[in-house]
C-alpha positions in Angstrom: 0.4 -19.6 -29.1 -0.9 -16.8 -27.6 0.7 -13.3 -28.9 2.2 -10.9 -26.5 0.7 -7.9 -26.2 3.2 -4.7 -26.3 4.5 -3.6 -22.8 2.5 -0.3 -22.0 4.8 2.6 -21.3 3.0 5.8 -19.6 4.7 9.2 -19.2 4.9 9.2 -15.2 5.1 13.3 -15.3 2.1 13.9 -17.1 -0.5 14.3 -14.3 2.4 16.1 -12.5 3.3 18.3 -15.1 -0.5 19.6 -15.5 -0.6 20.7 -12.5 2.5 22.4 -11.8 2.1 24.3 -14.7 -1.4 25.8 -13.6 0.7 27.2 -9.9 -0.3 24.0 -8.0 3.1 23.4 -6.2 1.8 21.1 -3.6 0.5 17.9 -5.7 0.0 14.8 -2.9 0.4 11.4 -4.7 -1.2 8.7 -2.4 -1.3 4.8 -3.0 -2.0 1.6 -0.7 -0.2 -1.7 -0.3 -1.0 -4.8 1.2 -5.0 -4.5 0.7 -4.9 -7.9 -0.3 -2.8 -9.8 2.1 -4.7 -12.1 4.1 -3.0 -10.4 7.8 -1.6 -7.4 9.3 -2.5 -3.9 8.1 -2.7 -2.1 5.0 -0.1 0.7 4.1 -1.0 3.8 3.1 1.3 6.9 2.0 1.3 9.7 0.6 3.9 12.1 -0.9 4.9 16.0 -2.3 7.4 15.8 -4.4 9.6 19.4 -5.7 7.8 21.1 -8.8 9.8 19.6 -11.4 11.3 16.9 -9.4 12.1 14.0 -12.3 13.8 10.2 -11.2 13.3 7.6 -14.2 13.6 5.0 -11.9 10.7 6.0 -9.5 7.6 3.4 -10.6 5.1 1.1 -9.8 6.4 -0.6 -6.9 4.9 -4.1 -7.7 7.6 -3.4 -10.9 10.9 -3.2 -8.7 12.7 -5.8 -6.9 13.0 -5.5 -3.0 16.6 -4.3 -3.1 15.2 -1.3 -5.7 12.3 -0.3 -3.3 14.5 -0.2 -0.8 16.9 2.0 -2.4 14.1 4.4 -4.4 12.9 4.6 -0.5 15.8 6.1 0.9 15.9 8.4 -2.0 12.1 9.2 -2.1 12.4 10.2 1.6 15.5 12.3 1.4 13.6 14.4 -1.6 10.3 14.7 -0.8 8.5 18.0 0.3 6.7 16.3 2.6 5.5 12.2 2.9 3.6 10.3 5.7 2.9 6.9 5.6 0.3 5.5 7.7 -1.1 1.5 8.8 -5.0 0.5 9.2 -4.9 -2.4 11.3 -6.7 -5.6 10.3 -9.1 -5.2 12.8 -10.2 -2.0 11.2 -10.0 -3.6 7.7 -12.4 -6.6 9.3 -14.7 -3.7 10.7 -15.0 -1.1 7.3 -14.2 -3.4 4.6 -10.6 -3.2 2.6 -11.7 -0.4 0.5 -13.2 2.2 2.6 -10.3 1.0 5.8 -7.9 2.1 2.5 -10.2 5.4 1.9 -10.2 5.9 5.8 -6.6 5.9 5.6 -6.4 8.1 2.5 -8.5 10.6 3.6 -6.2 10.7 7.1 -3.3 11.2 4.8 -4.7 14.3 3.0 -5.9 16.0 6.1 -2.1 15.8 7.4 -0.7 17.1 4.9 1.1 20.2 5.6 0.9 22.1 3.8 -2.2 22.2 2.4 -2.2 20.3 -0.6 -3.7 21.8 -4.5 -4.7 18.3 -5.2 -4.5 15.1 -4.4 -3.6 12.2 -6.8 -4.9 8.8 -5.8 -4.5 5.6 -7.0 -7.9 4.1 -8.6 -10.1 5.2 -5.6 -12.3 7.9 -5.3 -12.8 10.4 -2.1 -16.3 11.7 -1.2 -16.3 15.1 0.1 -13.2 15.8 0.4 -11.7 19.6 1.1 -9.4 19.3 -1.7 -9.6 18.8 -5.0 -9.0 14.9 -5.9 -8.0 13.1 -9.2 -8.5 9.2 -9.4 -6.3 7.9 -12.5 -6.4 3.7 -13.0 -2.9 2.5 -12.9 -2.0 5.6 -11.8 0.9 4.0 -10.0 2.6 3.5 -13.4 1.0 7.1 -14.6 2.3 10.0 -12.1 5.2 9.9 -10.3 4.1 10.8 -7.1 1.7 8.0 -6.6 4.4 5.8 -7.8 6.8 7.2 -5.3 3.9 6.9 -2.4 3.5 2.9 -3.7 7.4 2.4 -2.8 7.0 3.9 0.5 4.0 2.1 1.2 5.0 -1.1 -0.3 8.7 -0.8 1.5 7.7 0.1 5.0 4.8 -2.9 5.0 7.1 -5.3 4.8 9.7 -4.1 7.0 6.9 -4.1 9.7 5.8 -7.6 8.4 9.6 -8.8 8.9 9.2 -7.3 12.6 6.1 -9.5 13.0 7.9 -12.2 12.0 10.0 -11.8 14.8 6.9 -11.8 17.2 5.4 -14.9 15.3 8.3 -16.8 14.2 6.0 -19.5 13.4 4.2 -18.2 10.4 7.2 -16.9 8.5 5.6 -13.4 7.8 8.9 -12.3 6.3 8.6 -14.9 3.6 5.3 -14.4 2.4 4.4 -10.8 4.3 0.8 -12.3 4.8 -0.3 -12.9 1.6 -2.2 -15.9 0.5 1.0 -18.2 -0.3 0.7 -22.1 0.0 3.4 -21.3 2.7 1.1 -19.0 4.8 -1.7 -21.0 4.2 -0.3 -24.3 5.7 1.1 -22.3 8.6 -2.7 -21.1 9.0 -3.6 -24.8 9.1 -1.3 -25.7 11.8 -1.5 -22.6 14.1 -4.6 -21.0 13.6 -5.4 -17.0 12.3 -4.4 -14.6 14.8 -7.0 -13.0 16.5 -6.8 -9.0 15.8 -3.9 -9.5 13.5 -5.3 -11.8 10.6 -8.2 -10.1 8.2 -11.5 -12.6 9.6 -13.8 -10.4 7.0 -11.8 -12.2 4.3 -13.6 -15.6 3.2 -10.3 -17.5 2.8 -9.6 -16.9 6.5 -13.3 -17.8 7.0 -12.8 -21.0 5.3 -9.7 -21.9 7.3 -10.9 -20.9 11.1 -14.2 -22.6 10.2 -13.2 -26.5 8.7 -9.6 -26.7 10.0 -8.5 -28.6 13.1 -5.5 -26.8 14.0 -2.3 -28.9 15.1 -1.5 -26.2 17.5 -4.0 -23.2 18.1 -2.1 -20.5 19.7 -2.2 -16.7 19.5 -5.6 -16.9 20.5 -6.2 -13.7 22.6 
């Protein structure tokens, strides 16, 4: 039997804590959700948090259930110096790639930030030429606070606008699956077809589907 390995546990202020200490009172956590999901568009946040600001339960958002992220949401929203959370449509995704469509969206995060940010933290990727200073930390959504607090506001107000989509294309059941690569979604991809503009045609699973299936049904064409 395979042993298991001992739970990391990071201090989520470090990063934070660095920087506030050196007069940077404007540190801008940003992270992504939905990069992988097979339709609609990626999330992208980013938020200030007060110098100082501590909340335990403010982590990785893939970490929380639903009813958590909702609630951290709320609270991250009513704290927060400043946030902004922004989507990159699939076509854009289709057009750039998934990581530079989630730098393009990054990069529009950090120039509206207001104010001016000290430095930006960002979740695994790295931003070319930026005006700001920049930090990439891996796993940083588990690492610093404020890129785990932009992960919940990203992850949070994806699927809210995948439950509205749902309501658009009741067929697919985007509020069960949010368009990730379930068997659900799959089969509904089967019968119906992607959705032109709205599912990612870049990706090969979506290449695989549009190009051997014969679709029961194919609507949402145009």
């Amino acid at each position: 039997m395979k042993k298991k390995t001992k739970k990391e546990v990071y201090d989520r202020y470090l990063y934070e804590n660095k920087y506030w200490s050196k007069g940077c009172n404007y540190v801008l956590g940003i992270d992504e959700a939905g990069r992988g999901s097979w339709a609609g568009p990626i999330s992208v946040a980013g938020v200030v948090l007060p110098v100082g600001y501590k909340n335990d339960e403010i982590n990785d958002s893939k970490l929380l259930s639903a009813a958590k992220r909702q609630k951290l949401f709320d609270v991250i929203i009513k704290d927060a110096v400043w946030y902004q959370i922004t989507f990159v449509p699939a076509v854009d995704v289709d057009k750039y790639n998934p990581k530079q469509a989630t730098i393009n969206g990054m990069k529009k995060i950090i120039e509206k930030c207001n104010p001016k940010p000290d430095v930006a933290l960002i979740d695994a990727e790295k931003i070319q030429n930026c005006k700001i200073k920049t930090e990439s930390i891996i796993k940083g959504d588990q690492k610093s606070i404020s890129i785990a607090a932009a992960s919940i506001l990203a992850k949070v107000s994806r699927d809210l606008l995948m439950c509205e989509y749902d309501k658009k294309y009741p067929e697919y059941e985007f509020a069960k699956h949010k368009g990730y690569g379930t068997l659900l979604h799959l089969k509904k991809i089967r019968k119906y077809g992607p959705i032109e503009k709205f599912h990612r045609f870049s990706y090969n699973s979506i290449k695989e589907i549009n190009k051997n299936a014969n679709f029961e049904e194919r609507i949402h064409s145009k």
